[in-house]
N, C-alpha and C positions, 0 to 999 in steps of 0.2 A: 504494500500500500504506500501511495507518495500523498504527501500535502497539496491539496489546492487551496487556491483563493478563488471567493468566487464572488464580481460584483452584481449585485442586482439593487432595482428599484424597487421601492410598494407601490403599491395601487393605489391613491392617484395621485401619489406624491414622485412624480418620475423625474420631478431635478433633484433629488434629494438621494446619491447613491449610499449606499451600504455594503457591507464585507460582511463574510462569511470564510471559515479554513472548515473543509473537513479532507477527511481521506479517502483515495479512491486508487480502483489500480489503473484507469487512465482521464481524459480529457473528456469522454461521453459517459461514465458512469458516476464523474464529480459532477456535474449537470442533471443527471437523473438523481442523483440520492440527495442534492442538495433543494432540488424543487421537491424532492418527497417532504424533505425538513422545514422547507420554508414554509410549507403549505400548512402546515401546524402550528408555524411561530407568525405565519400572518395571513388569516383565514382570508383580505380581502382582495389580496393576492399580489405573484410580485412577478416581474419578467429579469431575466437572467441577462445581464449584459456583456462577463465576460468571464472565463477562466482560464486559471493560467496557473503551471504547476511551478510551485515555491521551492527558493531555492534551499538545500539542504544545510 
């Protein structure tokens, strides 16, 4: 598993970015498990603007 960062906006605050780290083993499954997460920490929802794996 590697560290990503992953920025994303809420809903309907989209000039307003936010960070997220979690682990994943690449670039499409920090994207998928991190919209799993957000979707719980902000029901009214967020769009994922970028990730990018952190350096070690």
């Amino acid at each position: 598993m590697k560290p990503f960062s992953i920025t994303y906006v809420v809903h309907p605050h989209f000039n307003i970015p936010c960070r997220y780290e979690i682990q994943a083993d690449n670039e499409v499954e920090s994207i998928k498990y991190a919209e799993k997460a957000l979707k719980v920490r902000h029901p009214e929802g967020v769009s994922i603007v970028t990730s990018h794996l952190m350096a070690a």
